[in-house]
N, C-alpha and C positions, 0 to 999 in steps of 0.2 A: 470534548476531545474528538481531533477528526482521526483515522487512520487513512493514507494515501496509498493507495497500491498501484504502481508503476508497472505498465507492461507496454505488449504489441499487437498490434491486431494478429500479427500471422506465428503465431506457439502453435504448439505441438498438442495434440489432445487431451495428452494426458496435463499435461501442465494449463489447460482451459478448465478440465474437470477440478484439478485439485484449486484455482481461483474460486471457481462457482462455490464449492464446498467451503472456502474460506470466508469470502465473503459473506454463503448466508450463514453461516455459524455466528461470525459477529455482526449481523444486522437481526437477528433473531436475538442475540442479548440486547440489543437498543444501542450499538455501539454502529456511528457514522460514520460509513466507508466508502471512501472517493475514487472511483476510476480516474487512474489518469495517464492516458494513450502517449507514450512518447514519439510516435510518428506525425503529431500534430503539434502546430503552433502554441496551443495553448499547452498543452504537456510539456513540451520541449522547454517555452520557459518557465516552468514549476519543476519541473528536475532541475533545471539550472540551478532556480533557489539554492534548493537543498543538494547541487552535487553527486544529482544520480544519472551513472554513464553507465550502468546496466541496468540488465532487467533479466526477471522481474525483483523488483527493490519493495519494502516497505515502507514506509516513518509514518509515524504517533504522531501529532503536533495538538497543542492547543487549539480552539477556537479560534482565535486568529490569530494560528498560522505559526508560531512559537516551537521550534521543531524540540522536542524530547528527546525520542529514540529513533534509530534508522536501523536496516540492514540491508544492506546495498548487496546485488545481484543474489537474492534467493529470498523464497518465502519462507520465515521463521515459523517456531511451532508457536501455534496460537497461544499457547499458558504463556511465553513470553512476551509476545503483544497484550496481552492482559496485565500484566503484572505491570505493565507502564502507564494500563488505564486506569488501573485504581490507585498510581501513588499521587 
């Protein structure tokens, strides 16, 4: 399972702190977590995929790429990105 987290280069501090802290919280349980910069070509079309026109957005996906869950413009609580990786 990958988890994609959708942002920008240019947030607010507070919202760079609470990424860092998300992130390493699920890369400390062994759970792969993809930046992925919507101001850049390659972002831009991996949001497209998935239909995210805010940020910052989540989605769960498979291994390849098989989207699960999403939440489009906010970082959800982590218990709930969990609860999509273990089913």
């Amino acid at each position: 399972m990958k988890i994609l987290v959708f942002s920008k280069k240019d947030i607010s501090v507070i919202e760079e702190n609470y990424l860092k802290d998300f992130y390493d919280t699920l890369q400390r349980d062994n759970y792969e977590v993809v930046p992925v910069d919507t101001e850049e070509v390659d972002g831009i079309a991996k949001a497209e995929i998935y239909d995210i026109y805010s940020t910052p957005s989540v989605v769960v996906t498979t291994n390849d790429g098989t989207f699960i869950q999403g939440w489009k413009g906010e970082i959800p609580p982590l218990s709930e990105v969990k609860y999509y990786l273990l089913t």
